[in-house]
C-alpha positions in Angstrom: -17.1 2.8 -12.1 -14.2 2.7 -14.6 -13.2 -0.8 -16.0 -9.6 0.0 -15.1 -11.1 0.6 -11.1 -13.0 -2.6 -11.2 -10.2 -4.8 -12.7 -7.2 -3.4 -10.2 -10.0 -3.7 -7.2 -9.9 -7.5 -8.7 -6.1 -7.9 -8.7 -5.4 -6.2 -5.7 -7.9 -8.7 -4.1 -6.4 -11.7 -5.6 -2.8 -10.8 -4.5 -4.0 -10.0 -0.5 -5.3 -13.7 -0.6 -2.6 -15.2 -2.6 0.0 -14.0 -0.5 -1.6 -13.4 2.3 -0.6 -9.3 2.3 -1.6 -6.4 4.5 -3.1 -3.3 3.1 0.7 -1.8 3.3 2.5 -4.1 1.2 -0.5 -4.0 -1.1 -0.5 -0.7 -1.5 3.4 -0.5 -2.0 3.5 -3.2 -4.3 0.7 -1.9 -7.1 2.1 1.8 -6.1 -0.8 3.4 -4.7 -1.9 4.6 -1.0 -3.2 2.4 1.7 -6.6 4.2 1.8 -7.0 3.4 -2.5 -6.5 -0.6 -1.6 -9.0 -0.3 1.6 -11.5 1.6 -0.8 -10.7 -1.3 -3.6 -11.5 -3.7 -1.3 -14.3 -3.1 0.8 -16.0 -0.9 -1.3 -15.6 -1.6 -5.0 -15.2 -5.1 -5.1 -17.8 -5.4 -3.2 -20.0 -4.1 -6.6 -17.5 -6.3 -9.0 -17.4 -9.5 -7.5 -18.8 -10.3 -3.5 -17.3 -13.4 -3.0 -14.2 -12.3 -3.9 -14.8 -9.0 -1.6 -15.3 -11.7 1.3 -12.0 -13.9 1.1 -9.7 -10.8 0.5 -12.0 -9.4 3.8 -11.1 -12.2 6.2 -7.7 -12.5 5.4 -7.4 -7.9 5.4 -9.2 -8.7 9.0 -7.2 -11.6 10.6 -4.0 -9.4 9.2 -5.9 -6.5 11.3 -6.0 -9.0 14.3 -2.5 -9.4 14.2 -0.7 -6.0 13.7 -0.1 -5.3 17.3 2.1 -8.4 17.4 3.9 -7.5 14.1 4.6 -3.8 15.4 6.2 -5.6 18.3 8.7 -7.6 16.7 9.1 -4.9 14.2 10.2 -2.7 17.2 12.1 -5.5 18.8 14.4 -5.9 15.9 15.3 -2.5 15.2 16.4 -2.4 19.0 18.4 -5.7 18.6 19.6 -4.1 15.4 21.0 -1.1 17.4 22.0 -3.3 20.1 24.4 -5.3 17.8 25.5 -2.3 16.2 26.5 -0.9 19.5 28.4 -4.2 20.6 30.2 -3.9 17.3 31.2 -0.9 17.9 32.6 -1.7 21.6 34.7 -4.9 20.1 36.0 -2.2 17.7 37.5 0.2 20.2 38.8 -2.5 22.5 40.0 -4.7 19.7 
């Protein structure tokens, strides 16, 4: 494995347990794909450093345990987005 590989598998680990990121935000914030930072993590850190593979691991799968929960209020707050958007709208007209 590439040097380069093996020391951004090492960062990206060290930012999902320092700030307690999902894959997604991960991936947008070193500017690669969700599948590269999965692959970094599980896979070739796993070569590099295994302690470190298992703390980024637990905190990738409690963030796993709780996406169904986040896609909720993700969903909830568009709608309450809209929703506000549509009462502005309606004090508008009759204002």
């Amino acid at each position: 494995m590439k040097d380069y590989i093996e020391e951004r598998a090492v960062e990206i680990a060290n930012y999902i347990i320092d700030c307690n990121a999902t894959v997604r935000q991960t991936a947008k914030k070193f500017g690669i794909s969700k599948s590269t930072v999965h692959k970094d993590v599980t896979d070739r850190l796993k070569q590099v450093n295994p302690a470190l593979a298992a703390r980024a691991r637990v905190v990738l799968d409690v963030n796993k345990s709780e996406r169904h929960i986040r896609g909720g209020q993700a969903t909830r707050e568009k709608y309450m987005g809209k929703l506000k958007a549509c009462e502005q709208t309606e004090e508008a007209r009759k204002g």
